[in-house]
N, C-alpha and C positions, 0 to 999 in steps of 0.2 A: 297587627297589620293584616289588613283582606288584601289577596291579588284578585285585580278581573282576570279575566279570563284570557286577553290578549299579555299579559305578564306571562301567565301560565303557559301559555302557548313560546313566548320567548324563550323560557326557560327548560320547557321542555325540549325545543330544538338545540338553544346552548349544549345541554349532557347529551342529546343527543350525537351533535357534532363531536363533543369529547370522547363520546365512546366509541364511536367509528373513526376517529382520529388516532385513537387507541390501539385500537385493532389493526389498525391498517399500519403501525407503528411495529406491530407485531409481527403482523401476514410481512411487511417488510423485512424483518429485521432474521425471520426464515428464511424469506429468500435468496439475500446474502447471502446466511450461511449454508443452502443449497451451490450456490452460484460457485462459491468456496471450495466446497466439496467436490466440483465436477471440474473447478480447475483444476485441484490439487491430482485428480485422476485423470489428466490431458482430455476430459471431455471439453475440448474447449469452445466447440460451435454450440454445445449445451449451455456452454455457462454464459458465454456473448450472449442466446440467447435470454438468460436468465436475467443479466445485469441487466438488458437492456428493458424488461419487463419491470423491474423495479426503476428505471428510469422513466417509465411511463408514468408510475404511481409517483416518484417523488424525483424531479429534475435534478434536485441539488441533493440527491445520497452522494455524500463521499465517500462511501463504500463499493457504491455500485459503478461512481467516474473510474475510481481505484483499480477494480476489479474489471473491468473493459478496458484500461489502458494495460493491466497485467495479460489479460487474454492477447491484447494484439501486440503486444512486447514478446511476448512467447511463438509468436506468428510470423515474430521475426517484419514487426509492419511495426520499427519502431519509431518514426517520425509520428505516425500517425498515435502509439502511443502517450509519446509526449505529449500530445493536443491536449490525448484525455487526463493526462496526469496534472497537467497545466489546467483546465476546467475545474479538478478537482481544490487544486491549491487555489483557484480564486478564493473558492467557499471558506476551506480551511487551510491558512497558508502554516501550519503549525504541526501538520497530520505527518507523523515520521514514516510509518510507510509509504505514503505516496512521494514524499521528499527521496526515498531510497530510492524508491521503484523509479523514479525519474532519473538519478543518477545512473540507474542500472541499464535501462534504455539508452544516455547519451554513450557510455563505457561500451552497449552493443553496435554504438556507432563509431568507435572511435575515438570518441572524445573525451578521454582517461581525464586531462587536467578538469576540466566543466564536469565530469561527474565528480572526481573527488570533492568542489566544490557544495556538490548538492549532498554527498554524504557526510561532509561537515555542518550543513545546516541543519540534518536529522540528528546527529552528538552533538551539536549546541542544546536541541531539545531535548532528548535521551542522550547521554553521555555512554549510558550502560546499552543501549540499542547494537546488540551483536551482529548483526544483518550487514547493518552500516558498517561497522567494524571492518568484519571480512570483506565487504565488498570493496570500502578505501583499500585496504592492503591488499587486496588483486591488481584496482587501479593504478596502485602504487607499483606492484610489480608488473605490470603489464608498462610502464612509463621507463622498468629499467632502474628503479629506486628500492632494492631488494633489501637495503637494510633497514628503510623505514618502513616496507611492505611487514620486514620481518617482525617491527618492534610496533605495529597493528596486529599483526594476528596474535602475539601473545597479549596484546590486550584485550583483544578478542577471546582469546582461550582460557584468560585468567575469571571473564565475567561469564564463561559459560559453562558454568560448572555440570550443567546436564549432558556436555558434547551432544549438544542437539544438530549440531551442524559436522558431524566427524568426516563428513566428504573433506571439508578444508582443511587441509594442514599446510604446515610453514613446511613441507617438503614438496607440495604443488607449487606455491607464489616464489621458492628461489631456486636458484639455477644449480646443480650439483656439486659447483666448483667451490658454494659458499655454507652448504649442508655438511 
């Protein structure tokens, strides 16, 4: 089979598009983890910055809604938040971190029973999701439920065998009376 030349040119633009679709999948997927790194060091008008750079290149990164709703959750701007945590689960209503990080927003507003809810719908998805864990059994002892707070964080403690989280212990979520 011969191409003319107007084939050739389609296909050439086709791998074209896929290779800068590529790259740009790439240049993206550093940015993140730039954005990541500067939140995890409280740069956080760096990383708003940064997310919102990869929001330009690609409107629907869940990583990038994610990471902008964790910046202004940390900013203590957690309605606003929400919005973006809510933007992001349109895309991926299944994404357990942003499921947590929403729970962990409404919990900074008060509303312990509505996030326990959302840290149930990230262990519906991960069961083993430590995050969720600790955070339901805060929520739980922040509601005054210290002995279901308590019997979360050993489930939490039982699946986290790295103590990646050793700030949380069941001597923070119960009261001294029941330690």
């Amino acid at each position: 089979m011969v191409l003319s030349a107007d084939d050739i040119g389609h296909h050439v633009q086709y791998v074209d598009a896929t290779v800068s679709k590529t790259n740009n999948s790439s240049i993206i997927s550093d940015m993140i983890q730039n954005g990541n790194v500067l939140f995890n060091a409280t740069e956080y008008d760096k990383a708003m910055t940064t997310f919102e750079q990869v929001l330009k290149l690609d409107s629907k990164s869940v990583d990038a809604l994610n990471g902008k709703g964790l910046v202004l959750n940390n900013l203590g701007k957690y309605q606003e938040a929400i919005s973006w945590f809510d933007m992001a689960l349109e895309i991926d209503p299944n994404f357990v971190e942003t499921l947590n990080n929403k729970g962990i927003a409404l919990a900074n507003l008060g509303k312990y029973q509505e996030a326990i809810s959302w840290f149930d719908m990230a262990l519906e998805i991960d069961p083993n999701f430590v995050d969720a864990l600790y955070n339901k059994a805060d929520a739980l002892g922040e509601l005054g439920s210290y002995e279901e707070a308590f019997i979360w964080t050993e489930k939490a403690l039982a699946i986290d065998t790295a103590k990646q989280n050793t700030s949380m212990s069941t001597s923070t979520l119960l009261p001294n009376e029941i330690n």
